[in-house]
N, C-alpha and C positions, 0 to 999 in steps of 0.2 A: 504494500500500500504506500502511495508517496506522501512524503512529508507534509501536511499541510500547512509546512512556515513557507514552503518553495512553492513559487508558481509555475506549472508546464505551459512554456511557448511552444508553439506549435505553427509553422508557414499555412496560409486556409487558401493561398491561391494558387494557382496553378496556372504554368504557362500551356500556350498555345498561340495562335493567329492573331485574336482579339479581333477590336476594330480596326487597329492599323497596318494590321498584317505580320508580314517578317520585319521588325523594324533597328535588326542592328545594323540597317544603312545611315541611322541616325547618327550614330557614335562617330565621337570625335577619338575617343582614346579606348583603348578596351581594357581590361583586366588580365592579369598573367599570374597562374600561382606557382611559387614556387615550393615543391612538393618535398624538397629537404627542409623549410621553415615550415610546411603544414602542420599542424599538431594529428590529423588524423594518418597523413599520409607518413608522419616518421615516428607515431607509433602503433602503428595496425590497427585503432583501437574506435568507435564510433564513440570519438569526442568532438566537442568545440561543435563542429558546424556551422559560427554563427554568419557564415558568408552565406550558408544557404536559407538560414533563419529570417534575415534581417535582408535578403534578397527580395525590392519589390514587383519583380516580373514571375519568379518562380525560378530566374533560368540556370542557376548553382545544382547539379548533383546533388545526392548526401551519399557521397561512396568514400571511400578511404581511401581514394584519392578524386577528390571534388574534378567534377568536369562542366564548365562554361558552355552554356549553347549560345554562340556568337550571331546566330541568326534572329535570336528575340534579344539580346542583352544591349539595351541604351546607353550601357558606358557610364552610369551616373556613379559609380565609385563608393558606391553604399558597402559594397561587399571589401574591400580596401580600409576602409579607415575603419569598420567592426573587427578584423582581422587583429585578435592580440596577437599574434605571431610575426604581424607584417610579412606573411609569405604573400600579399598578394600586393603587387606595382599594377597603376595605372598607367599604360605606352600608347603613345601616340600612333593612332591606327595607320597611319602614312606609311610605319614603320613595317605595315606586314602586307601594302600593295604591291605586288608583281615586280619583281625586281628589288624590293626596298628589305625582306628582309626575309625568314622562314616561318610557316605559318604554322 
């Protein structure tokens, strides 16, 4: 039975199309985690999450090692600054146009 001093958060939306479609053409900078600073991804363990918690598209995983769906995520860097680990950098999406960088 959980503690009732703690309250379960829990994400209630879910991504998909919505009304504006696929809209990570919007983003100006995307998200990048890095999976040696992840807390779940360097210790196998279903902790932290709070990139896909406090994510408000839905578009974060929750795997042990979190994966980004780049075609819904706006780039607003919600999941970046929740990050106690700071494994996740916000990069300038220019950075990973055709020639500019490895996607």
């Amino acid at each position: 039975m959980p503690d009732p001093r703690f309250k379960v958060l829990t994400s209630a939306s879910s991504s998909g199309p919505g009304d504006a479609g696929r809209t990570g053409s919007w983003r100006v900078e995307r998200p990048v985690i890095d999976m040696h600073r992840c807390v779940p991804a360097k210790t196998g363990k279903h902790a932290c999450h709070l990139c896909w918690l406090y994510c408000p598209d839905n578009v974060v995983s929750k795997d042990l090692e979190p994966q980004i769906n780049l075609e819904y995520c706006k780039g607003c860097g919600i999941c970046a600054e929740e990050c106690p680990a700071k494994a996740i950098s916000m990069v300038p999406d220019e950075d990973f146009l055709e020639g500019g960088g490895d996607e």
